[in-house]
ZAMARGU-4260 file (C-alpha; in steps of 0.2 Angstrom, whole numbers, plus 5000, padded with zeros to 4 digits):
<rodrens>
0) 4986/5041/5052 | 4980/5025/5063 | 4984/5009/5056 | 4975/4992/5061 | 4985/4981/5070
5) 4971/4966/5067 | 4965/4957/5050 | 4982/4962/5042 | 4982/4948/5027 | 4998/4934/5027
10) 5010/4937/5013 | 5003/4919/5005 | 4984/4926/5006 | 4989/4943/4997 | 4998/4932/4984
15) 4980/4923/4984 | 4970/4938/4980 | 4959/4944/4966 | 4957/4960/4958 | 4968/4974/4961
20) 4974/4975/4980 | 4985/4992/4986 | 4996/4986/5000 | 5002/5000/5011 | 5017/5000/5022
25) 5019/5013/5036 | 5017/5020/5054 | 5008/5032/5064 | 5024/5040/5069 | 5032/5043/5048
30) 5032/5061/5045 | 5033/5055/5026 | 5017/5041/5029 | 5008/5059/5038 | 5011/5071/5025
35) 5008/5058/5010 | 4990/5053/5017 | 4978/5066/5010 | 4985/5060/4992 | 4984/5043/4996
40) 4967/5044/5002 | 4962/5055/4988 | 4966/5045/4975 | 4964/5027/4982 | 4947/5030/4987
45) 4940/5035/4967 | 4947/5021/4962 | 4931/5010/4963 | 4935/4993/4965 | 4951/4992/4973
50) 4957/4987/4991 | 4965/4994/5001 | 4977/4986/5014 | 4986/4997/5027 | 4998/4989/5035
55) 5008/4996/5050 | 5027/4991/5046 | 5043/4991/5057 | 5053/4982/5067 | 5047/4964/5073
60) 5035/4965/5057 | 5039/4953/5044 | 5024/4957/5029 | 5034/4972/5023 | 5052/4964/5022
65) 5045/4951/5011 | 5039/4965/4999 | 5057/4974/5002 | 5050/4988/5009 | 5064/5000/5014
70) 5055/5017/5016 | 5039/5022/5020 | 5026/5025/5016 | 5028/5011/5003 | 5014/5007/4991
75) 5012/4990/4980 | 4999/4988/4969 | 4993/4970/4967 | 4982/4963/4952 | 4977/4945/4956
80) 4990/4945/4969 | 5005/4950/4958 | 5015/4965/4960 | 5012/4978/4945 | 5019/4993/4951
85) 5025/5003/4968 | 5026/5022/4974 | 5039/5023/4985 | 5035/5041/4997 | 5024/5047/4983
90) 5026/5064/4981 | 5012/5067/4966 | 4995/5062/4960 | 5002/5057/4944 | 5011/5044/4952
95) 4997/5035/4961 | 4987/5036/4946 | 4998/5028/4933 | 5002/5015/4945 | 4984/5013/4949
100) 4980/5012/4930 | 4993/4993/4928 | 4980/4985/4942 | 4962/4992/4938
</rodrens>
């Protein structure tokens, strides 16, 4: 899992956005971000018309404590910058899809 460490968005420019944005919070290192990818990736990528936002979290990061984020990975799912839904460590496809479903 690599995660960009430029053009990661400002907290007021995710709170800006249109359409439906899926803001996730990890690291390279998380066993649980690792295993959790192929899943993600999956399902994130059918769903036309959605961003995607990886963002690498931790210590010294500020982006994901203004979302709470507590474990990783962490997903929020954003429409028109509000927060619908979130899958904390997703563990299923059902989850990401139902959570998808409040955005798109």
């Amino acid at each position: 899992m690599t995660m960009p460490s430029s053009n990661v968005p400002s907290r007021s420019e995710l709170d800006a956005s249109q359409g439906p944005v899926v803001v996730e919070f990890g690291t390279p290192w998380c066993g649980y971000c690792r295993a959790a990818q192929p899943l993600i990736k999956e399902v994130i990528d059918q769903a036309a018309g959605v961003r995607h936002v990886r963002v690498e979290d931790g210590k010294g990061k500020r982006l994901g404590r203004t979302y709470q984020v507590k474990l990783w990975p962490t997903l929020v799912f954003l429409k028109d910058g509000q927060e619908l839904a979130r899958c904390v460590r997703p563990a299923t496809r059902q989850a990401l899809e139902d959570a998808l479903a409040r955005i798109h």
